[in-house]
C-alpha positions as CSV (number, residue, x, y, z in Angstrom):
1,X,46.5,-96.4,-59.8
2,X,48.4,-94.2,-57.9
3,X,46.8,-91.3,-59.3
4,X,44.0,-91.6,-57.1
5,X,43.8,-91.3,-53.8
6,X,42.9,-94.2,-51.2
7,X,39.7,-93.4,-49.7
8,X,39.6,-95.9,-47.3
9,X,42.5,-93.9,-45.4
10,X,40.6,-91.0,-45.6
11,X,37.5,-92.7,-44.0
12,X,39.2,-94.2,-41.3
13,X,40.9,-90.6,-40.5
14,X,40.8,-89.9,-36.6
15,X,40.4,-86.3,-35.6
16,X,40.4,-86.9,-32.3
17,X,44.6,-87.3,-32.9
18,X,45.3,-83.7,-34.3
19,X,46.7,-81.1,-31.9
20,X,45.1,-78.1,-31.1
21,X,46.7,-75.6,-32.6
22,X,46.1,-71.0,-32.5
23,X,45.7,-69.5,-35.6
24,X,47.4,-65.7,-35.5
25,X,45.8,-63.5,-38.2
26,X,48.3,-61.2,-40.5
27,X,47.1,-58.3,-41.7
28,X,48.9,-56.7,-44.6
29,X,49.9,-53.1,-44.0
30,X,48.0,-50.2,-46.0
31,X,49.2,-47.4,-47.9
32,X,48.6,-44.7,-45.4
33,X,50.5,-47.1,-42.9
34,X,53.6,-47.9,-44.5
35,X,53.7,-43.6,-45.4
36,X,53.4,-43.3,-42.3
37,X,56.2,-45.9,-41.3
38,X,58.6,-44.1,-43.5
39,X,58.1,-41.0,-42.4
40,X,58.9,-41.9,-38.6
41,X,62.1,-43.5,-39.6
42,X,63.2,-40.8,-41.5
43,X,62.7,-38.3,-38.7
């Protein structure tokens, strides 16, 4: 069935063959920020 999934791939996963990777955190802008944003563009 290919509904679901093989487990026996899933076992015999190796870590040890991912690459390391950075995570970069996003931070979404507040209302006082982007006010402030559109206030320095327009002057």
């Amino acid at each position: 069935m290919a509904d679901k999934p093989d487990m026996g791939e899933i076992a015999g996963f190796d870590k040890a063959k991912l690459k390391k990777t950075e995570t970069q955190e996003n931070t979404l802008l507040t209302k006082e920020t982007t006010e402030q944003e559109k206030r320095s563009e327009i002057s």
